[in-house]
C-alpha positions as CSV (number, residue, x, y, z in Angstrom):
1,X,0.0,0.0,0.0
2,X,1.8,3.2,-1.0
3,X,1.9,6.5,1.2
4,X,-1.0,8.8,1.3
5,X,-2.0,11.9,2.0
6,X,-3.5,12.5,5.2
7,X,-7.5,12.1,5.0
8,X,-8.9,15.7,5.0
9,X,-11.6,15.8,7.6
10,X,-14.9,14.8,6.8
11,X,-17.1,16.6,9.3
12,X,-20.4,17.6,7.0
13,X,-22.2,15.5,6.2
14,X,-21.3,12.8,8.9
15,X,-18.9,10.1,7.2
16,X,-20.9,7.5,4.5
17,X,-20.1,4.3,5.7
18,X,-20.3,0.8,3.6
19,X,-20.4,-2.3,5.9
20,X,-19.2,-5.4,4.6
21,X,-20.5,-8.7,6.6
22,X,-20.3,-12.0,6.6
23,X,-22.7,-13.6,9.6
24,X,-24.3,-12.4,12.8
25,X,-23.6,-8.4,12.3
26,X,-22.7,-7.8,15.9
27,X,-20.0,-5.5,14.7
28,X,-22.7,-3.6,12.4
29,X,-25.1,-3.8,14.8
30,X,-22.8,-2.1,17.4
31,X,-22.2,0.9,14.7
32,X,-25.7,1.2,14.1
33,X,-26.2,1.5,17.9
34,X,-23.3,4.3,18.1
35,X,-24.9,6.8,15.5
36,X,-28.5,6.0,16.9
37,X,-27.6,7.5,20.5
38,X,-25.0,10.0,19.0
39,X,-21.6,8.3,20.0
40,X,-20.4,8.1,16.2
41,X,-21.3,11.1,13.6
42,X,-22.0,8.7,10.8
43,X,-24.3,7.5,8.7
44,X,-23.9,3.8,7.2
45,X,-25.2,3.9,3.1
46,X,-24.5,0.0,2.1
47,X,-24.2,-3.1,3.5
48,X,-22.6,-5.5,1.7
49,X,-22.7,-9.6,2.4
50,X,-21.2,-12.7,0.7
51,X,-24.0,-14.8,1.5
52,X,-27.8,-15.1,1.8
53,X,-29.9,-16.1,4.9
54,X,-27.2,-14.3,7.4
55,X,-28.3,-12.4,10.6
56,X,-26.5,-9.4,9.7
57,X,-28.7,-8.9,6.8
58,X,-32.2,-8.7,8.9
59,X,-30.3,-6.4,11.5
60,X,-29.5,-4.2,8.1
61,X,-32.9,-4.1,7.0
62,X,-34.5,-3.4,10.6
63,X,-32.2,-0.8,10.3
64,X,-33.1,0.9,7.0
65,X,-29.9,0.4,5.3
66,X,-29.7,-0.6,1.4
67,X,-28.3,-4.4,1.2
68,X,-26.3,-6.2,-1.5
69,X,-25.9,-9.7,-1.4
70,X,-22.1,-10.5,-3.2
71,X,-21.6,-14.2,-2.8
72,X,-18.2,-15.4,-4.0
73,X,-19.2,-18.4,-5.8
74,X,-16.8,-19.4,-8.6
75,X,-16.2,-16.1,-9.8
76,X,-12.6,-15.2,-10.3
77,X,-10.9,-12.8,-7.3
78,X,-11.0,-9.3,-9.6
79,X,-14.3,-9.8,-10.7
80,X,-16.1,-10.6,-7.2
81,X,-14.2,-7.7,-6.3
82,X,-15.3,-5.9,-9.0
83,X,-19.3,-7.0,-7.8
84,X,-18.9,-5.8,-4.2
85,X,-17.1,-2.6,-4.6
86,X,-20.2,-1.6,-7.4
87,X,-22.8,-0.9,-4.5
88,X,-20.0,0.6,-2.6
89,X,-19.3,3.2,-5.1
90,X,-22.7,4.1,-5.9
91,X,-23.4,4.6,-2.5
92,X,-20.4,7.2,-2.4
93,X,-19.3,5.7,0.6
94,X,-16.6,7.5,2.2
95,X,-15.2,4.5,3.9
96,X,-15.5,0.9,4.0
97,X,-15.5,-1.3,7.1
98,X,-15.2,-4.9,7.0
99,X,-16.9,-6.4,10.0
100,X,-16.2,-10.2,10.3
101,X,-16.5,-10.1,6.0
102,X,-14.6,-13.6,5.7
103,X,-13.8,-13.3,2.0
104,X,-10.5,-12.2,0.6
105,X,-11.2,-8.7,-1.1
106,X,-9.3,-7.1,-3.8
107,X,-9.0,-3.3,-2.8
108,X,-9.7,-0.8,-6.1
109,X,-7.3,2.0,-6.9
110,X,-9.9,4.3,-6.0
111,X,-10.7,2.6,-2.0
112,X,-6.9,2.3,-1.6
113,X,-6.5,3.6,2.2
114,X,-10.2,3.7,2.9
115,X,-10.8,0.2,3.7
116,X,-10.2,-1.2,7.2
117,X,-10.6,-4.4,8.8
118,X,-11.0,-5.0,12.5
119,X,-9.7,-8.8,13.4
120,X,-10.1,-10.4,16.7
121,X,-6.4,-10.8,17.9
122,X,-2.9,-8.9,18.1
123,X,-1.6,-9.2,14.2
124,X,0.4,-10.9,13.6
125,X,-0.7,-13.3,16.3
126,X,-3.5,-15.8,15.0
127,X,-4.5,-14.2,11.9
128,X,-4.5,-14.7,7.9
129,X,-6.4,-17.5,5.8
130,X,-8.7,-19.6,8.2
131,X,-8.5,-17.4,11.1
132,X,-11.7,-16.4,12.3
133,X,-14.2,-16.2,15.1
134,X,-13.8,-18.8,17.6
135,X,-11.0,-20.7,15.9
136,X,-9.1,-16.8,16.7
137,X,-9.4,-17.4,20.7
138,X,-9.4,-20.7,20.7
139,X,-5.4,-20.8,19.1
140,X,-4.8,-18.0,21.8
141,X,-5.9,-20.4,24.4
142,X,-3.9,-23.4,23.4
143,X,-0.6,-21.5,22.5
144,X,-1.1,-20.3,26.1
145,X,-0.9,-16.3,25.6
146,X,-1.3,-14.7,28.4
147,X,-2.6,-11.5,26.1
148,X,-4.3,-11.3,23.3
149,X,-7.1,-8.1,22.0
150,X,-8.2,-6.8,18.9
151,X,-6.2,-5.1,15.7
152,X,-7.9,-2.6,13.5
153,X,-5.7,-1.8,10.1
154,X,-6.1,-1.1,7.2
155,X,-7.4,-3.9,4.4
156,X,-5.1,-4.6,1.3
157,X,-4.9,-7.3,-1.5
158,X,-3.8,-10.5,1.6
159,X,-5.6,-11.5,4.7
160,X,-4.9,-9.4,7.9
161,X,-1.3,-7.7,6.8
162,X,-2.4,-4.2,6.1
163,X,-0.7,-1.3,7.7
164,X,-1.9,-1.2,11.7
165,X,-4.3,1.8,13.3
166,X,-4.5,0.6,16.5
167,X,-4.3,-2.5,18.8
168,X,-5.9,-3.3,21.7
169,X,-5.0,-5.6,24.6
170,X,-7.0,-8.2,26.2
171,X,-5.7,-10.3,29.1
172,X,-6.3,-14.3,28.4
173,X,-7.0,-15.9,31.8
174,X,-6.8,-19.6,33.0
175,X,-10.5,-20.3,33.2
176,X,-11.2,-18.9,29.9
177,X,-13.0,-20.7,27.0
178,X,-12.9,-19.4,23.4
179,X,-16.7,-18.2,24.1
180,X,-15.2,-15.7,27.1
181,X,-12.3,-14.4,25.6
182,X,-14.6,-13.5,22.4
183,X,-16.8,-11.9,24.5
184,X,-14.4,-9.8,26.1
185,X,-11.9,-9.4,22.6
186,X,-15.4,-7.8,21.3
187,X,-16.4,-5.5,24.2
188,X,-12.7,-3.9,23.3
189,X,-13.6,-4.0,19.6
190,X,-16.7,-2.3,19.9
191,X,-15.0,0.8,21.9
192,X,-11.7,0.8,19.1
193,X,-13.3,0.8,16.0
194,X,-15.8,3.4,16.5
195,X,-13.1,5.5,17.6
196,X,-11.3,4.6,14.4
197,X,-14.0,5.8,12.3
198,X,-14.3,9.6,14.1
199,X,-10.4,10.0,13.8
200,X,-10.2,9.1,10.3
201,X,-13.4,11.2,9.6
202,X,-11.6,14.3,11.2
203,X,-8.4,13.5,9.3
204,X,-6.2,12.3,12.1
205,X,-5.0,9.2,10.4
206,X,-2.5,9.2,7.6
207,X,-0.7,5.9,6.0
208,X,3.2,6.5,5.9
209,X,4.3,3.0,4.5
210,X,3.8,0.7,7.0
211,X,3.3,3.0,9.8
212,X,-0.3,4.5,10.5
213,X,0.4,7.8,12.3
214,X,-2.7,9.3,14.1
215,X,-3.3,12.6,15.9
């Protein structure tokens, strides 16, 4: 991912938000939640999913919010790519979050930098192809960490090795199952990425290479 610019602020209108998902929509629902009582100044214009019959698409349309429905299928990379980033683009989406979207997703030129991920451990700790949901904690658990958390970065062209915004740390304790580390890995996530999304929409984040500088 080459350098950027720093983001200029994007104060009014709120930020346009695309939501990419793959199953419950905790994540979504949790932004959703955040612009309802006026924690996050931001509106979400698209939802995105790569499958039918998910929860995440009921809590979209409770919610008012257009949905596409992408499946991967056999359709080469580029062009899936190609399929989801459409709705995206016509939404005019400022920036696209991908919240627990399990498909590998070719950035476009024009998205480059305004795509980021949030993944349930500390990258590059249990992450990459196959690394997801409970199978995350559950690794942290057996390689006997005594910390793991949550990284948000930013998404490129390869699972989970984008340049990192922030990383949050979650203590792993004996009695733990994969179910209560989730649980407390997402009460951290849904405090971080919120916060992402109102310092990128005031233009506090920049890209330098691999660093992400904030502030």
């Amino acid at each position: 991912m080459p350098d950027g610019p720093r983001q200029p602020p994007i104060l009014d209108p709120p930020i346009r938000l695309a939501v990419c998902v793959s199953g419950g929509g905790t994540t979504f629902q949790n932004l959703v939640d955040r612009i309802a009582d006026g924690r996050l100044r931001a509106e979400i214009v698209q939802v995105v999913a790569s499958k039918p019959g998910i929860g995440a698409i009921a809590r979209a349309e409770r919610a008012g919010i257009p949905v596409a429905i992408e499946p991967r299928g056999k359709r080469p990379l580029e062009e899936y790519g190609t399929s989801v980033f459409d709705p995206i683009r016509k939404s005019a989406a400022d920036l696209v979050i991908l919240g627990g979207f399990l498909n590998l997703l070719p950035i476009p030129n024009d998205y480059e930098g305004r795509v980021i991920n949030i993944h349930p451990s500390l990258i590059p700790a249990f992450c990459g192809k196959g690394f997801h949901g409970r199978a995350v904690h559950q690794a942290a658990i057996d390689a006997g960490v005594k910390i793991s958390g949550c990284t948000v970065h930013f998404a490129d062209n390869t699972y989970d090795t984008g340049p990192i915004i922030f990383q949050i740390p979650v203590p792993v304790v004996s009695e733990d199952t994969a179910e209560t580390l989730a649980a407390r890995v997402f009460e951290a996530e849904c405090e971080v990425l919120p916060e992402t999304i109102g310092l990128y929409a005031a233009g506090q984040i920049a890209i330098r290479g691999r660093r992400v500088l904030v502030g």
